[in-house]
Predicted model as a PDB file, atoms N, CA, C, CB and O in Angstrom, pLDDT in the B-factor column:
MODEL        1                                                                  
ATOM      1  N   UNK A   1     -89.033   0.305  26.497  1.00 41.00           N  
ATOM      2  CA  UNK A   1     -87.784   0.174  25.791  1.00 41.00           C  
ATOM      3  C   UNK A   1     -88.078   0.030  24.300  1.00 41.00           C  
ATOM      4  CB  UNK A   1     -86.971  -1.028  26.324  1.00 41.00           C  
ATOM      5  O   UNK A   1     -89.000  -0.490  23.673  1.00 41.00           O  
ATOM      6  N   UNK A   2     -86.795   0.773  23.907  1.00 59.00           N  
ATOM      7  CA  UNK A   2     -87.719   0.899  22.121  1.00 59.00           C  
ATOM      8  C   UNK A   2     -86.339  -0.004  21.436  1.00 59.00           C  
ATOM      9  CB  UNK A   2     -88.001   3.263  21.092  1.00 59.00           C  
ATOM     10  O   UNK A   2     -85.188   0.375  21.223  1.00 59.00           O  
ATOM     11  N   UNK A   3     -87.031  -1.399  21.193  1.00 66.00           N  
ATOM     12  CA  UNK A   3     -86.121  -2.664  20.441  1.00 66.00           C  
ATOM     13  C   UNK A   3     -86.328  -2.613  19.042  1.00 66.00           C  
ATOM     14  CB  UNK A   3     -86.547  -4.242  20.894  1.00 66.00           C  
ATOM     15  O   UNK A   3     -86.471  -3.665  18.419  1.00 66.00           O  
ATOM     16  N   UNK A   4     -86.372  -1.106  18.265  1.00 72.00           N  
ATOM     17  CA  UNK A   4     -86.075  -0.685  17.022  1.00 72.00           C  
ATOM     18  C   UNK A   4     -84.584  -0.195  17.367  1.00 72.00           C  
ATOM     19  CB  UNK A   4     -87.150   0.429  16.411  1.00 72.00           C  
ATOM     20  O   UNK A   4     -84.057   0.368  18.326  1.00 72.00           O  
ATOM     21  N   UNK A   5     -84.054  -0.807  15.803  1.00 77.00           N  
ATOM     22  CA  UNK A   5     -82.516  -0.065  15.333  1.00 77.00           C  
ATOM     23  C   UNK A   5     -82.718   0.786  14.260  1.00 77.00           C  
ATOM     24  CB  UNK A   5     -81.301  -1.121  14.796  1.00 77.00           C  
ATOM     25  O   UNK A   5     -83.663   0.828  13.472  1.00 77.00           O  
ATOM     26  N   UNK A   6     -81.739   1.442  14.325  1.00 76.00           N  
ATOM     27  CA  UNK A   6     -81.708   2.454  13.356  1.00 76.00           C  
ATOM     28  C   UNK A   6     -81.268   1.786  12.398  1.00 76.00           C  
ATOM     29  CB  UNK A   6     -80.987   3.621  13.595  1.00 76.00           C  
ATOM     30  O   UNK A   6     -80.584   0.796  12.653  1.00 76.00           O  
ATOM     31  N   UNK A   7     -81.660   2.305  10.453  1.00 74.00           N  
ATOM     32  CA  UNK A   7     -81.232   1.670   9.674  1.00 74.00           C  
ATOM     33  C   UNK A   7     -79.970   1.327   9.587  1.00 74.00           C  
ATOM     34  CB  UNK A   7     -81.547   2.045   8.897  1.00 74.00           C  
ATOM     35  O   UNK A   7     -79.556   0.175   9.455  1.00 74.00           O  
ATOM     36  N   UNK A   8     -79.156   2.568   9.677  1.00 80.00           N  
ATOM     37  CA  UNK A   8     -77.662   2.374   9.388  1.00 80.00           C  
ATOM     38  C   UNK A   8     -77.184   1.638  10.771  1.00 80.00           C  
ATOM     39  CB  UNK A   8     -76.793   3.946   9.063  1.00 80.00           C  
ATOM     40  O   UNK A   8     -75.964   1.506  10.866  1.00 80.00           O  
ATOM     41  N   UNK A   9     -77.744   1.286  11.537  1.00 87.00           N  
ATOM     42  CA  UNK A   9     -76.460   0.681  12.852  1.00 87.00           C  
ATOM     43  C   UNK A   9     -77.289  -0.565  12.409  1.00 87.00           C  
ATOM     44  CB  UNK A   9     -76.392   1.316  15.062  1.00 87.00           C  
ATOM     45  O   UNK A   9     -76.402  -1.388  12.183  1.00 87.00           O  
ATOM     46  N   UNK A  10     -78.266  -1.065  12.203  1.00 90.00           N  
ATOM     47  CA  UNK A  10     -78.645  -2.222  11.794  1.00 90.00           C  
ATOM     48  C   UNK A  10     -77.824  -3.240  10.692  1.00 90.00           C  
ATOM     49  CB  UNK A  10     -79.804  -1.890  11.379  1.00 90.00           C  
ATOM     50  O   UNK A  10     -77.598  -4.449  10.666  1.00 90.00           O  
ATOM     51  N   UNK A  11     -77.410  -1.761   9.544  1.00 86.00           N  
ATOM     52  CA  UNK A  11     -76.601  -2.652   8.444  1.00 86.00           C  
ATOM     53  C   UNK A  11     -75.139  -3.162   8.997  1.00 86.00           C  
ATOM     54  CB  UNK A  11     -76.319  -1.685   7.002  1.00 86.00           C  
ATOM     55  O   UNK A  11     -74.417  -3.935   8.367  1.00 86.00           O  
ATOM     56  N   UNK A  12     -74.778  -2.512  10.474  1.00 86.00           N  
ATOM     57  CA  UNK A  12     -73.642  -2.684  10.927  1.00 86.00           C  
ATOM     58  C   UNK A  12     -74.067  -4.040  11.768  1.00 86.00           C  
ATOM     59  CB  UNK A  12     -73.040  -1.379  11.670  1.00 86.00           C  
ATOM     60  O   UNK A  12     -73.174  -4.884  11.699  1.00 86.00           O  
ATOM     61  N   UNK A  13     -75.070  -4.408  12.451  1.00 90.00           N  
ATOM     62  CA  UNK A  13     -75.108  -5.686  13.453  1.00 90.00           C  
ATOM     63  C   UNK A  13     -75.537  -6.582  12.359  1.00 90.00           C  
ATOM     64  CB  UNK A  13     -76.236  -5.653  14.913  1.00 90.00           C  
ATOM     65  O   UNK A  13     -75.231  -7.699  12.777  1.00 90.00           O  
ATOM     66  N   UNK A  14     -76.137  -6.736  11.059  1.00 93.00           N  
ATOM     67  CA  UNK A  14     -76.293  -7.879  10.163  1.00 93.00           C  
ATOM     68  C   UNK A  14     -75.655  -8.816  10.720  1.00 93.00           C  
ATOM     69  CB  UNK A  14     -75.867  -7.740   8.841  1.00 93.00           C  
ATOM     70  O   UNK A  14     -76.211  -9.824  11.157  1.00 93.00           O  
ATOM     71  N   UNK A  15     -74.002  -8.531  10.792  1.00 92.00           N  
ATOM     72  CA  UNK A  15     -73.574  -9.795  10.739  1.00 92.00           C  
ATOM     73  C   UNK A  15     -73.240 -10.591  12.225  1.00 92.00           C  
ATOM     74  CB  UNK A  15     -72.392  -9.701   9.859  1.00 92.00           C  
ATOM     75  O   UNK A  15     -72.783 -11.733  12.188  1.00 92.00           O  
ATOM     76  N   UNK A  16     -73.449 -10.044  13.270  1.00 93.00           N  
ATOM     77  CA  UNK A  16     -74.052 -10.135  14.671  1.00 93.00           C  
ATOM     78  C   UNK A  16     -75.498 -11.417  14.405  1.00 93.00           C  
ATOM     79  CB  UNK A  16     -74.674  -8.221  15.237  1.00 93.00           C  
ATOM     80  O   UNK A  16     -75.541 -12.628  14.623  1.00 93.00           O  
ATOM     81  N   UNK A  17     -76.440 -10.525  13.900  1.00 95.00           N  
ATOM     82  CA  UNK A  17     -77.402 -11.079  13.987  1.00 95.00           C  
ATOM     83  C   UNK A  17     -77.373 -12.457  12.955  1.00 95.00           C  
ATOM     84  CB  UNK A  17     -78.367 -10.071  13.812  1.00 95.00           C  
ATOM     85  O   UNK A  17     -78.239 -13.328  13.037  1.00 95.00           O  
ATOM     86  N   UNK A  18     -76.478 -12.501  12.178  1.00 95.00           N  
ATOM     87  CA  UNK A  18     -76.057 -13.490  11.729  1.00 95.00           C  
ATOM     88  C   UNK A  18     -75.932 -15.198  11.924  1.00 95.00           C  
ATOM     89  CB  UNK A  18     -75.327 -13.049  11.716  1.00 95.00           C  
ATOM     90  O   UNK A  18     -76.442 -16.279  11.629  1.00 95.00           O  
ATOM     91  N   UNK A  19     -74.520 -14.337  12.873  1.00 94.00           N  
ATOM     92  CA  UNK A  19     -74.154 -15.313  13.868  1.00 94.00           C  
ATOM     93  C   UNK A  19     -75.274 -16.039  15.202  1.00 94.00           C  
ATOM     94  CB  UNK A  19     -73.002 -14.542  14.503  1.00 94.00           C  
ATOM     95  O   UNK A  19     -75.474 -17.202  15.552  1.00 94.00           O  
ATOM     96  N   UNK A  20     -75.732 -14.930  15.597  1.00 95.00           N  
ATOM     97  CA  UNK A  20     -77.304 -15.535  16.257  1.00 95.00           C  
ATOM     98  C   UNK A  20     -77.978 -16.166  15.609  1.00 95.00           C  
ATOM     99  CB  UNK A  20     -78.303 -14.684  16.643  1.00 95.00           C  
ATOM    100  O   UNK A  20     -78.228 -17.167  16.281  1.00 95.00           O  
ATOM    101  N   UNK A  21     -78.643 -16.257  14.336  1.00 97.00           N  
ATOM    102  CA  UNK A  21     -79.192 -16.781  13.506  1.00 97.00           C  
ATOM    103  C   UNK A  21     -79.369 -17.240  12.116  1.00 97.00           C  
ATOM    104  CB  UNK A  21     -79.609 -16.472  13.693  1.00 97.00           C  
ATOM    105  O   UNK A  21     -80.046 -16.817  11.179  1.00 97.00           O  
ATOM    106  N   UNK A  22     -78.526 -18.276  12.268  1.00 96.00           N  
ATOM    107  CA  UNK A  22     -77.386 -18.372  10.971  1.00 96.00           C  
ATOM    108  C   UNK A  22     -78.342 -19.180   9.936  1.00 96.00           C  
ATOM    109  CB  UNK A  22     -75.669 -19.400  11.383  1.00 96.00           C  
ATOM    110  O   UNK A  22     -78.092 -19.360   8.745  1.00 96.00           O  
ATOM    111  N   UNK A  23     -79.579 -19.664  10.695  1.00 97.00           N  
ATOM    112  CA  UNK A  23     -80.606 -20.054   9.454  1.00 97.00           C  
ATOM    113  C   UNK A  23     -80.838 -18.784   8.343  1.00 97.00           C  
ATOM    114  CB  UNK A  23     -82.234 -20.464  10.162  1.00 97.00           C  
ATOM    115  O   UNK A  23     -80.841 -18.688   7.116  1.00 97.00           O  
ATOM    116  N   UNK A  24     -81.024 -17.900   9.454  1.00 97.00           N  
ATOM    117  CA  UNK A  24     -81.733 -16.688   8.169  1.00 97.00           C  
ATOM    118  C   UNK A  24     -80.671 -16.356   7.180  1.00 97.00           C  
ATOM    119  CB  UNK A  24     -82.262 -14.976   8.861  1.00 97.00           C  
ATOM    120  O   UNK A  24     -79.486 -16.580   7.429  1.00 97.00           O  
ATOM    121  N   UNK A  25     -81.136 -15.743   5.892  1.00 96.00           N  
ATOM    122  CA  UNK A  25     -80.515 -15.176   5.292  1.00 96.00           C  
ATOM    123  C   UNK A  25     -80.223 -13.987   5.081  1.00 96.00           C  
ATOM    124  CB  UNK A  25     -80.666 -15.473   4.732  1.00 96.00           C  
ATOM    125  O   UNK A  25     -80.957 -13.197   5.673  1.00 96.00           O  
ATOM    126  N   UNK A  26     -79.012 -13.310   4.137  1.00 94.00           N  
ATOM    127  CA  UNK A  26     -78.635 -12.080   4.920  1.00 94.00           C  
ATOM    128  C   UNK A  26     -79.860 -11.213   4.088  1.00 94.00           C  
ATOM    129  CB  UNK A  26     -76.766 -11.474   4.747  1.00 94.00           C  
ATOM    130  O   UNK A  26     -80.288 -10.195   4.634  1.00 94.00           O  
ATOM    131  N   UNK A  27     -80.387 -11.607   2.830  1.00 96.00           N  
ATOM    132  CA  UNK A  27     -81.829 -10.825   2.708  1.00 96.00           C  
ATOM    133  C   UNK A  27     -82.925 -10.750   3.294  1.00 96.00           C  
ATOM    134  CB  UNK A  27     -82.328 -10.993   1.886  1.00 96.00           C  
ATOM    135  O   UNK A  27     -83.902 -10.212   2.772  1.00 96.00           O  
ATOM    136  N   UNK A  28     -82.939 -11.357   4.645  1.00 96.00           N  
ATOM    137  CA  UNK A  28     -84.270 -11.675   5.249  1.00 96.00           C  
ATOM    138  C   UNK A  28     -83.611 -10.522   6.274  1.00 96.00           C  
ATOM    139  CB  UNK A  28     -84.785 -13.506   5.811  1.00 96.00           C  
ATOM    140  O   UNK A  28     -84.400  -9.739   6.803  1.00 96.00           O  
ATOM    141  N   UNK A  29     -82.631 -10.440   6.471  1.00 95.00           N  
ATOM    142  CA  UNK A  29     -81.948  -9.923   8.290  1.00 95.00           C  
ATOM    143  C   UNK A  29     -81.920  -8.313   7.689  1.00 95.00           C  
ATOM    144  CB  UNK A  29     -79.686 -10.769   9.016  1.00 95.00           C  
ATOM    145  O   UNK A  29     -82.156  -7.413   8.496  1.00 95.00           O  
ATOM    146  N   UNK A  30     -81.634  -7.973   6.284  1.00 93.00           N  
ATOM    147  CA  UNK A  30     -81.746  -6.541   5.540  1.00 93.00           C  
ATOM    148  C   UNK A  30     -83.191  -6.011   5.290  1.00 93.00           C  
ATOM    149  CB  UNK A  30     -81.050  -6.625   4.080  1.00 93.00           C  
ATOM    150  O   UNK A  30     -83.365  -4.994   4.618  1.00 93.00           O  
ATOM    151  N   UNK A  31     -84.006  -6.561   5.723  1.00 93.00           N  
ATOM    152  CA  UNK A  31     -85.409  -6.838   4.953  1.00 93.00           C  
ATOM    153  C   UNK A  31     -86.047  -6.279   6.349  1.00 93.00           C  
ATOM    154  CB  UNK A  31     -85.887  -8.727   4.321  1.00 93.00           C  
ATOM    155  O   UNK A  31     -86.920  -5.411   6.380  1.00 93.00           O  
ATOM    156  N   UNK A  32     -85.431  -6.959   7.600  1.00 94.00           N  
ATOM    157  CA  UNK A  32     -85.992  -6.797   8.959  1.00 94.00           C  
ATOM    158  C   UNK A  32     -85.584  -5.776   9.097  1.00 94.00           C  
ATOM    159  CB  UNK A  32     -85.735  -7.626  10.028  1.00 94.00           C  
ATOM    160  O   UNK A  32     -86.173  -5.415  10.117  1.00 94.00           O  
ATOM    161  N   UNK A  33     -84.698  -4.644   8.676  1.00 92.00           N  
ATOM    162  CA  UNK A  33     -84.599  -3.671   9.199  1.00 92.00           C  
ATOM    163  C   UNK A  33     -84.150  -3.210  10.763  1.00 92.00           C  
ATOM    164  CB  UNK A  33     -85.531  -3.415   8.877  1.00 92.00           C  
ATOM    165  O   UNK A  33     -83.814  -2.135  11.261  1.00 92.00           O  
ATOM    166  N   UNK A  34     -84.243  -3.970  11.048  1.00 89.00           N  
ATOM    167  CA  UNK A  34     -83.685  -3.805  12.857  1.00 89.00           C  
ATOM    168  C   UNK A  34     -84.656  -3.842  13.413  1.00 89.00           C  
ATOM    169  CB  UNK A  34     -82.936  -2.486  13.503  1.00 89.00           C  
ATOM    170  O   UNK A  34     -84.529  -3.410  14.559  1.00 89.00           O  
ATOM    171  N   UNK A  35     -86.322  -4.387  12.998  1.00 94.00           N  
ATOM    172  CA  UNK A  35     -87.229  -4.011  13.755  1.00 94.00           C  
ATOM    173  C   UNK A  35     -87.363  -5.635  14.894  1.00 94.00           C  
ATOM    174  CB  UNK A  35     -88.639  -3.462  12.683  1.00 94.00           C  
ATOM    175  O   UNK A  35     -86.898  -6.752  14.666  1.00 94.00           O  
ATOM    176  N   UNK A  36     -88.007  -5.248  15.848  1.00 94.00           N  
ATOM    177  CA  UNK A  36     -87.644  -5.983  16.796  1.00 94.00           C  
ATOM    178  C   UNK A  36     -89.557  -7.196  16.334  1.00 94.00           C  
ATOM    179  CB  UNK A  36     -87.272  -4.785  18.660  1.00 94.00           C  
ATOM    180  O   UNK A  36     -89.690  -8.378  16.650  1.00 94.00           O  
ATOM    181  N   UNK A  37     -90.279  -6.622  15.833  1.00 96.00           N  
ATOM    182  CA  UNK A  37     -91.598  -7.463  15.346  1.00 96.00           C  
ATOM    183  C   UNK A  37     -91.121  -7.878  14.266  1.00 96.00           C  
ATOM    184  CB  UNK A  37     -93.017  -6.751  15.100  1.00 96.00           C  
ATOM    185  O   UNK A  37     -91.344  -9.089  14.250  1.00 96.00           O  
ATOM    186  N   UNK A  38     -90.321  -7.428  12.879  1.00 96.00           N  
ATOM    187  CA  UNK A  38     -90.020  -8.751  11.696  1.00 96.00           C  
ATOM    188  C   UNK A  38     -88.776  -9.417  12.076  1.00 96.00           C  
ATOM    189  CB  UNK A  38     -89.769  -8.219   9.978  1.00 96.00           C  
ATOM    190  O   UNK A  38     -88.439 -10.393  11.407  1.00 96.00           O  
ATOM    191  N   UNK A  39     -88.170  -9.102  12.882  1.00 96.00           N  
ATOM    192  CA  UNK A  39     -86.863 -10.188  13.176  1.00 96.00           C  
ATOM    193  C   UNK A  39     -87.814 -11.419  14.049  1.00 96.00           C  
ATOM    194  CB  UNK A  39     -85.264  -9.311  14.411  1.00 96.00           C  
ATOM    195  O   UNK A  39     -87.595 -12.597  13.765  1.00 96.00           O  
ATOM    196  N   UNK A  40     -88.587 -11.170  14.830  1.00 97.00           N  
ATOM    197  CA  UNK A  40     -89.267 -12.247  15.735  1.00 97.00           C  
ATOM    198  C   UNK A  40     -90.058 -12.560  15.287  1.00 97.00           C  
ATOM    199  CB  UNK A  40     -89.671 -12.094  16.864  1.00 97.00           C  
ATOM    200  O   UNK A  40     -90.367 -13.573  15.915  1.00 97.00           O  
ATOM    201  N   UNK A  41     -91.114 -12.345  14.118  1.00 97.00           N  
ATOM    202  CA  UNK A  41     -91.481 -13.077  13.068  1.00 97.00           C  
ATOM    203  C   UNK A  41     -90.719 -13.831  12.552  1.00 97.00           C  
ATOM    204  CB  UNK A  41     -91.860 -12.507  12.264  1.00 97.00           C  
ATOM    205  O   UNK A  41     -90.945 -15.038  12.466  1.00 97.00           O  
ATOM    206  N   UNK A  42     -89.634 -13.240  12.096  1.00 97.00           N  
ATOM    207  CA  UNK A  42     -88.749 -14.538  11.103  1.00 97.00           C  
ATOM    208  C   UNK A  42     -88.293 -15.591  11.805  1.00 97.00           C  
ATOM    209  CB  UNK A  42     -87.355 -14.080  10.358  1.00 97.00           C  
ATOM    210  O   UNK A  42     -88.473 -16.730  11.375  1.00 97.00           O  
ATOM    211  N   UNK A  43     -87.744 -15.392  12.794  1.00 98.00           N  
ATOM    212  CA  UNK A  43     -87.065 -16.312  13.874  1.00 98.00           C  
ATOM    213  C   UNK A  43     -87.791 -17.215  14.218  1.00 98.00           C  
ATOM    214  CB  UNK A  43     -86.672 -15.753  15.048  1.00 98.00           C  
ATOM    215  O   UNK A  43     -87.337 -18.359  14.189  1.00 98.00           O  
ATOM    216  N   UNK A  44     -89.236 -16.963  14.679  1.00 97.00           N  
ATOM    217  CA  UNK A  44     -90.232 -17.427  14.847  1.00 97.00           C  
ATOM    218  C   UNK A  44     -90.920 -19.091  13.796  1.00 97.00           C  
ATOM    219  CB  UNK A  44     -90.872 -16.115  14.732  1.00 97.00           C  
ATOM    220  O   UNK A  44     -91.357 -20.203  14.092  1.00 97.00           O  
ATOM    221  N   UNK A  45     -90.683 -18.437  12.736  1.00 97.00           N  
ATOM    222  CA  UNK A  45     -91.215 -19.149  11.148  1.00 97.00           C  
ATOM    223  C   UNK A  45     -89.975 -20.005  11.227  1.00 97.00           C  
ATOM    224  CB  UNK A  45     -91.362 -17.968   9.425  1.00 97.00           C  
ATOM    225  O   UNK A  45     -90.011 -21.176  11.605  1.00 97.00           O  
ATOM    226  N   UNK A  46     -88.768 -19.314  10.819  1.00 96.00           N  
ATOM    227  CA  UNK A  46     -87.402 -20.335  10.657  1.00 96.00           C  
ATOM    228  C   UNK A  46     -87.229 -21.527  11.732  1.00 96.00           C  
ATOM    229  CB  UNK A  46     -85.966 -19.398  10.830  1.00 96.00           C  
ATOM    230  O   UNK A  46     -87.186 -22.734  11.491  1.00 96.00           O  
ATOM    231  N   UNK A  47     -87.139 -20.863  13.008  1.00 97.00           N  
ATOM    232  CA  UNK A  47     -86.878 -22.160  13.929  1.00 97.00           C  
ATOM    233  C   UNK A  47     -88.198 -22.416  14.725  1.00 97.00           C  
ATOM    234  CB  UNK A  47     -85.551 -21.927  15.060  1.00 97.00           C  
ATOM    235  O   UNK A  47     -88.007 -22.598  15.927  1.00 97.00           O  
ATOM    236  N   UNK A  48     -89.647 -22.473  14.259  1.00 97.00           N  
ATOM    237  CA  UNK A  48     -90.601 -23.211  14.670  1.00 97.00           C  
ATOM    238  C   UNK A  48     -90.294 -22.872  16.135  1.00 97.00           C  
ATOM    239  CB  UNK A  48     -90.597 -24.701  14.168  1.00 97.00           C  
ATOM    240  O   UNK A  48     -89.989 -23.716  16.978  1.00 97.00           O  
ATOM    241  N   UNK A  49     -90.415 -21.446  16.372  1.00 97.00           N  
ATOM    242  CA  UNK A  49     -90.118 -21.033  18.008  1.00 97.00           C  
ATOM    243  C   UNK A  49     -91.758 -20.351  17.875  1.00 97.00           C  
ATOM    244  CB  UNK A  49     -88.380 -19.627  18.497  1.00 97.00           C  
ATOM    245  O   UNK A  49     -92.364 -19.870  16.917  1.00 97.00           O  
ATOM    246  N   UNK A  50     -92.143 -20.577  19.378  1.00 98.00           N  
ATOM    247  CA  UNK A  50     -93.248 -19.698  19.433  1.00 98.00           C  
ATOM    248  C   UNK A  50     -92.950 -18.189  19.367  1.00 98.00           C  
ATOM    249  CB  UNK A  50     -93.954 -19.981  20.626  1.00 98.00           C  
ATOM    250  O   UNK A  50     -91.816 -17.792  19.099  1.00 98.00           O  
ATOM    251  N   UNK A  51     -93.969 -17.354  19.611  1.00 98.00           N  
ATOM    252  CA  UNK A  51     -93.764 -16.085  19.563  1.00 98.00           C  
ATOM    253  C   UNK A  51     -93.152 -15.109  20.489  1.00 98.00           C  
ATOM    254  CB  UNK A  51     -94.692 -15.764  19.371  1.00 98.00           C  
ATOM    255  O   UNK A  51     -92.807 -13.940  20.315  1.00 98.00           O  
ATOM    256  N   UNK A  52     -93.091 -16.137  21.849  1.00 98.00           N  
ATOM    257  CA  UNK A  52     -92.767 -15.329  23.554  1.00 98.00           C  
ATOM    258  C   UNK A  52     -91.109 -16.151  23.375  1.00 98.00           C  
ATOM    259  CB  UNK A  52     -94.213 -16.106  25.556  1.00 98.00           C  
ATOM    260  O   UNK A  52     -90.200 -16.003  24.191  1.00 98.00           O  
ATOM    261  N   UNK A  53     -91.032 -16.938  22.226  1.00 98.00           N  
ATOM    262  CA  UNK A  53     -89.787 -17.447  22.794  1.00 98.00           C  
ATOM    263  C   UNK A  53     -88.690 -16.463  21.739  1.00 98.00           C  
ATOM    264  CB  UNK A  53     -89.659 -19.398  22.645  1.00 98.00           C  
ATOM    265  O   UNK A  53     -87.569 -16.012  21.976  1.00 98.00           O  
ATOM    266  N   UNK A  54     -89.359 -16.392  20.793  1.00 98.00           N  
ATOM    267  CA  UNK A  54     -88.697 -15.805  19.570  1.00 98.00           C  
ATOM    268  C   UNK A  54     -88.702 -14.700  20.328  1.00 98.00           C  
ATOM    269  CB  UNK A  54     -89.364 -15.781  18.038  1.00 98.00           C  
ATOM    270  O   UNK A  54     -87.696 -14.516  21.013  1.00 98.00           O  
ATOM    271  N   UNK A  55     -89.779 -13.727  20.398  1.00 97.00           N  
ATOM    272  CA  UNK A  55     -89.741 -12.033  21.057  1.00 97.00           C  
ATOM    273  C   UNK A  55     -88.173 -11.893  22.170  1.00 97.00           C  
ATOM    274  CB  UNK A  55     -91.612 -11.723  22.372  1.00 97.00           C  
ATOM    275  O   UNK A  55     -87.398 -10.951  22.332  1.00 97.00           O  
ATOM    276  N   UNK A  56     -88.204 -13.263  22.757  1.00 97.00           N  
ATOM    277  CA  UNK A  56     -87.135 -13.368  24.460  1.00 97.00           C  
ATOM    278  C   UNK A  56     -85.683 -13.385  23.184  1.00 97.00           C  
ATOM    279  CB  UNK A  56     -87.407 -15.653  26.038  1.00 97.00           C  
ATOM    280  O   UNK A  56     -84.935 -12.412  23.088  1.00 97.00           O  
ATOM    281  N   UNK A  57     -85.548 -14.405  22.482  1.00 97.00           N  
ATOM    282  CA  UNK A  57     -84.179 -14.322  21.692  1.00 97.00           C  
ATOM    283  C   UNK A  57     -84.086 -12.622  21.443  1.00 97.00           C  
ATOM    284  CB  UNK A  57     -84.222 -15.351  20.026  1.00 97.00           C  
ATOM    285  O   UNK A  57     -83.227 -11.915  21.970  1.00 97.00           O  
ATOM    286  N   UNK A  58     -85.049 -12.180  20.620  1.00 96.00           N  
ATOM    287  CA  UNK A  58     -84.800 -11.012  20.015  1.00 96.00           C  
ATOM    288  C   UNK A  58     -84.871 -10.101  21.525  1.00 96.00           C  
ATOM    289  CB  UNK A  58     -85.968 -10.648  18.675  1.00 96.00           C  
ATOM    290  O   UNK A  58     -83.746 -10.537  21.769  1.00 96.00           O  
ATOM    291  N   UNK A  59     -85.033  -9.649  22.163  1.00 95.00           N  
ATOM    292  CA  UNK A  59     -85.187  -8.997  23.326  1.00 95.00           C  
ATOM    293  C   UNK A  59     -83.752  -8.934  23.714  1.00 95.00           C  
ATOM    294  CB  UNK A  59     -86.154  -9.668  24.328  1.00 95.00           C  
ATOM    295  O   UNK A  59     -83.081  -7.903  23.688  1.00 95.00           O  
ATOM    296  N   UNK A  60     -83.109 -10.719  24.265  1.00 96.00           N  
ATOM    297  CA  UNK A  60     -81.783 -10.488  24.540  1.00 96.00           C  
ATOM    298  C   UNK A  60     -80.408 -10.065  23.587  1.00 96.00           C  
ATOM    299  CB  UNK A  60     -81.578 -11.542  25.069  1.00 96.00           C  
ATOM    300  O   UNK A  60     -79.293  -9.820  24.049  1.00 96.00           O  
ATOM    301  N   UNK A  61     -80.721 -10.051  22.410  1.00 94.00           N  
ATOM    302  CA  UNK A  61     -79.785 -10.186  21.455  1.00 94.00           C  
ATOM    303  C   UNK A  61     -79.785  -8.475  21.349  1.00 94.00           C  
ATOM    304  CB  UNK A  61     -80.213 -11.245  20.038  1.00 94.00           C  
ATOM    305  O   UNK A  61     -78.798  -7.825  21.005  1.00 94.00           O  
ATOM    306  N   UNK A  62     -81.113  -7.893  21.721  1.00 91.00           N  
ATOM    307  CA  UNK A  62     -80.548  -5.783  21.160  1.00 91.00           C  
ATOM    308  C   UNK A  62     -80.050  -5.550  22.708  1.00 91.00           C  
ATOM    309  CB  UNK A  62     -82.477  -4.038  20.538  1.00 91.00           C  
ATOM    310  O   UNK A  62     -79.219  -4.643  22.756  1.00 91.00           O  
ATOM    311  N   UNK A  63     -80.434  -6.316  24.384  1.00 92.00           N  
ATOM    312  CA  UNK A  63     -79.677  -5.925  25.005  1.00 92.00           C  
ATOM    313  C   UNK A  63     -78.288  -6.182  25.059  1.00 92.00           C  
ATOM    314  CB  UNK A  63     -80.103  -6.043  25.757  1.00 92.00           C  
ATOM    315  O   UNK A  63     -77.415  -5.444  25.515  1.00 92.00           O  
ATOM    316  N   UNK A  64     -78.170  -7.297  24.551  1.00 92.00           N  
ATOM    317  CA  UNK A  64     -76.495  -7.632  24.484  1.00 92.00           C  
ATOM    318  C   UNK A  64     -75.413  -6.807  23.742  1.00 92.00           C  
ATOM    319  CB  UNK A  64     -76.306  -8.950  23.831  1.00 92.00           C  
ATOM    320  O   UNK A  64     -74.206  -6.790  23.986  1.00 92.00           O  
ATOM    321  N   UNK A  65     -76.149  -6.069  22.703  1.00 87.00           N  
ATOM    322  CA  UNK A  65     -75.314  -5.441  21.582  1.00 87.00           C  
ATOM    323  C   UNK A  65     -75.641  -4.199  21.637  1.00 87.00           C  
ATOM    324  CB  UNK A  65     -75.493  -5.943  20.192  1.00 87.00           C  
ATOM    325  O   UNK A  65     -75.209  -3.331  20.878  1.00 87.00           O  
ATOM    326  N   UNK A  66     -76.934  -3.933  23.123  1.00 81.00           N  
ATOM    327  CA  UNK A  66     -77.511  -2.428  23.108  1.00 81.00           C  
ATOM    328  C   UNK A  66     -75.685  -1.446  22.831  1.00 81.00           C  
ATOM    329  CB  UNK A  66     -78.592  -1.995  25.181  1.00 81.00           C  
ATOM    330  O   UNK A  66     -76.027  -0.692  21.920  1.00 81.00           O  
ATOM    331  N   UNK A  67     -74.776  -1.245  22.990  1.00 78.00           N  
ATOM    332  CA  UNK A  67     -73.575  -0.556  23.312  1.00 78.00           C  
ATOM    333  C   UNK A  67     -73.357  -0.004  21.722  1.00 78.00           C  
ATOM    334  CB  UNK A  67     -72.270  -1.618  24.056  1.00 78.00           C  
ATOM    335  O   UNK A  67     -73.294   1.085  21.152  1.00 78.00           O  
ATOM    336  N   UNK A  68     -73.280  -1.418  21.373  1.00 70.00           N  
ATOM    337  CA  UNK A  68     -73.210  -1.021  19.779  1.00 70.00           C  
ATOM    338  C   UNK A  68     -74.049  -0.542  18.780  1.00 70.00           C  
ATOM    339  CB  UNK A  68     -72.929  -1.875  19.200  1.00 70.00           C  
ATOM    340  O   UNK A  68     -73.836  -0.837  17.604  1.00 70.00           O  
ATOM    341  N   UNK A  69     -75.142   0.287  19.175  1.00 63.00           N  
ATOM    342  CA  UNK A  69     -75.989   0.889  18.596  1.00 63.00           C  
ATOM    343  C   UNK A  69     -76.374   2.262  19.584  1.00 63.00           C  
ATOM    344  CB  UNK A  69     -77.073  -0.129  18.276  1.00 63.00           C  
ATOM    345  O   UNK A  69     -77.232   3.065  19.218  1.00 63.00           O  
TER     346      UNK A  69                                                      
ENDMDL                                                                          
END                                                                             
């Protein structure tokens, strides 16, 4: 399964991913690009999540919204 977004449907879930992760900022979530390794890096760093827990947030969050992309 490929948990890359495309740029432009990415600039559309920003504020999705937002709401999931309302620590980050919206230059960090534009920065990630939709990629499914710097969003779970960041997530990771911000909320002191390990890496299998961060990867599982980010995992469920592109199946939940898979429709909208």
């Amino acid at each position: 399964m490929n948990n890359d977004i495309a740029e432009g449907k990415w600039k559309q879930m920003i504020g999705k991913a937002k709401t999931a992760w309302g620590e980050l900022t919206d230059d960090e979530l534009t920065k990630a690009e939709g990629r499914a390794e710097k969003l779970t890096g960041l997530i990771q760093e911000r909320y002191g999540k390990t890496r299998d827990e961060a990867a599982r947030e980010v995992r469920r969050f592109f199946d939940a919204h898979r429709r909208d992309f």
